[in-house]
C-alpha positions as CSV (number, residue, x, y, z in Angstrom):
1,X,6.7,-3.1,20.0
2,X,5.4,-5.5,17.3
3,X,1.9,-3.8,15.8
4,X,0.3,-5.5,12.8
5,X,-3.0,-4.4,10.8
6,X,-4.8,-7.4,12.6
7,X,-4.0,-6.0,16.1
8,X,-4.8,-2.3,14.9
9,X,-8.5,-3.3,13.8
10,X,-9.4,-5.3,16.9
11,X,-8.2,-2.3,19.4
12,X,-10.5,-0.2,16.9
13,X,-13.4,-2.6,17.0
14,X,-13.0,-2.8,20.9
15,X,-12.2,1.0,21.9
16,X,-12.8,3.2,18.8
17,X,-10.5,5.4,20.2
18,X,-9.0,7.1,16.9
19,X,-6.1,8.8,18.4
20,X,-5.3,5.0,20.4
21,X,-5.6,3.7,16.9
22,X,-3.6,6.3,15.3
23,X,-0.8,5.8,17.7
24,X,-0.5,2.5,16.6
25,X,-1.0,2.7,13.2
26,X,2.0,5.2,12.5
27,X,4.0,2.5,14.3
28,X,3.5,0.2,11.9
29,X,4.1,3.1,8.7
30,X,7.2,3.7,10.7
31,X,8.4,-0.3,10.7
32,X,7.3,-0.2,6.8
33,X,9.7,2.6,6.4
34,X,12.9,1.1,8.9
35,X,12.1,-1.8,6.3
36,X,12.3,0.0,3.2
37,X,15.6,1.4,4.6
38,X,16.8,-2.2,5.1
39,X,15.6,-3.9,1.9
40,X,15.0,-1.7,-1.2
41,X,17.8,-0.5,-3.1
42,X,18.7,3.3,-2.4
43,X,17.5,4.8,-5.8
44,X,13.8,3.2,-4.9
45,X,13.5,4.8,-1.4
46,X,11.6,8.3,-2.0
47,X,9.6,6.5,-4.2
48,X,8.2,3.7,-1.8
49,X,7.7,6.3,0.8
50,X,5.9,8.6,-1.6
51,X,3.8,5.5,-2.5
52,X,2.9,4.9,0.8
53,X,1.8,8.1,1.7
54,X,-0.6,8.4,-1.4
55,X,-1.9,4.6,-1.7
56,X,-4.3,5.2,1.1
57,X,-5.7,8.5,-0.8
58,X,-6.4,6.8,-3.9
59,X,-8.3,3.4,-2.1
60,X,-11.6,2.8,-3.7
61,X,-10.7,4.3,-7.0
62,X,-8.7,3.5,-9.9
63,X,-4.8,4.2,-9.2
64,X,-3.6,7.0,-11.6
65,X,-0.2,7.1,-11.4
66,X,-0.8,11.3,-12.4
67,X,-2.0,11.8,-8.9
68,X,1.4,11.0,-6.9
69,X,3.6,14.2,-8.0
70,X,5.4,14.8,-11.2
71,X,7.1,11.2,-11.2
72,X,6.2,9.0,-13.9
73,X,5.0,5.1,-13.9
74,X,8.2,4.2,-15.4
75,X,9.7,5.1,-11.8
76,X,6.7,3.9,-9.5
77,X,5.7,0.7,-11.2
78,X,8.5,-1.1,-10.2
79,X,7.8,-0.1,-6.3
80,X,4.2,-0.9,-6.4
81,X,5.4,-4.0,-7.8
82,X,7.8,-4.8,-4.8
83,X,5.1,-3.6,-2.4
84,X,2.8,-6.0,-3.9
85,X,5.5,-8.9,-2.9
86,X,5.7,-7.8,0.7
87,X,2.1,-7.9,0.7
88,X,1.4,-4.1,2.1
89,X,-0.1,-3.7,-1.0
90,X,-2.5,-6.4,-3.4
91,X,-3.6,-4.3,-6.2
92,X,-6.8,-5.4,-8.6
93,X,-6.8,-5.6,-12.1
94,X,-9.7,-4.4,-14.1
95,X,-11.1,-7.1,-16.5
96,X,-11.7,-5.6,-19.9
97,X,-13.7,-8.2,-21.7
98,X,-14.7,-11.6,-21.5
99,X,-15.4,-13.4,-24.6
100,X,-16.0,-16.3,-23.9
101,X,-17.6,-16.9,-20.1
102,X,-18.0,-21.0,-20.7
103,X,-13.9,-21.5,-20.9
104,X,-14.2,-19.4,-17.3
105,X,-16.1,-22.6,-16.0
């Protein structure tokens, strides 16, 4: 079976049937994982799964890297990083200060 996020959020908008949804929608955390398996080397593993279990907690605030266990960014950054690449992820950078907005233009 070949589920994507696009298929998942038109069988929502059509039946908003949360367990139909939900079916479907661990399919596709289950192919994430088979493909962690495949790709990522060994040493990253617990860490892309433990990543993909918090991400969703943490949308709509800023990521703290305190709130997934006692691991430290030093391990997780470089597996954000490589979900970012395989596009599960985009992360959003908070702009500190602009100092100039005319060179924006």
């Amino acid at each position: 079976m070949v589920v994507g996020l696009p298929e998942i959020v038109a069988n929502w908008v059509s039946s908003e049937q949360p367990l139909e949804v939900g079916g479907k929608l661990s399919t596709l955390v289950d192919t994430y994982q088979q493909d962690f398996e495949r790709y990522a080397k060994k040493s990253q593993l617990k860490y892309l799964n433990l990543l993909l279990q918090h991400i969703p907690l943490q949308i709509g605030k800023k990521f703290k890297f305190q709130g997934i266990g006692e691991y430290r960014k030093r391990e997780l950054a470089p597996c954000l990083e490589l979900m970012e690449k395989a596009h599960i992820i985009h992360m959003i950078y908070q702009l500190r200060e602009v100092k100039n907005v005319s060179k924006l233009y």
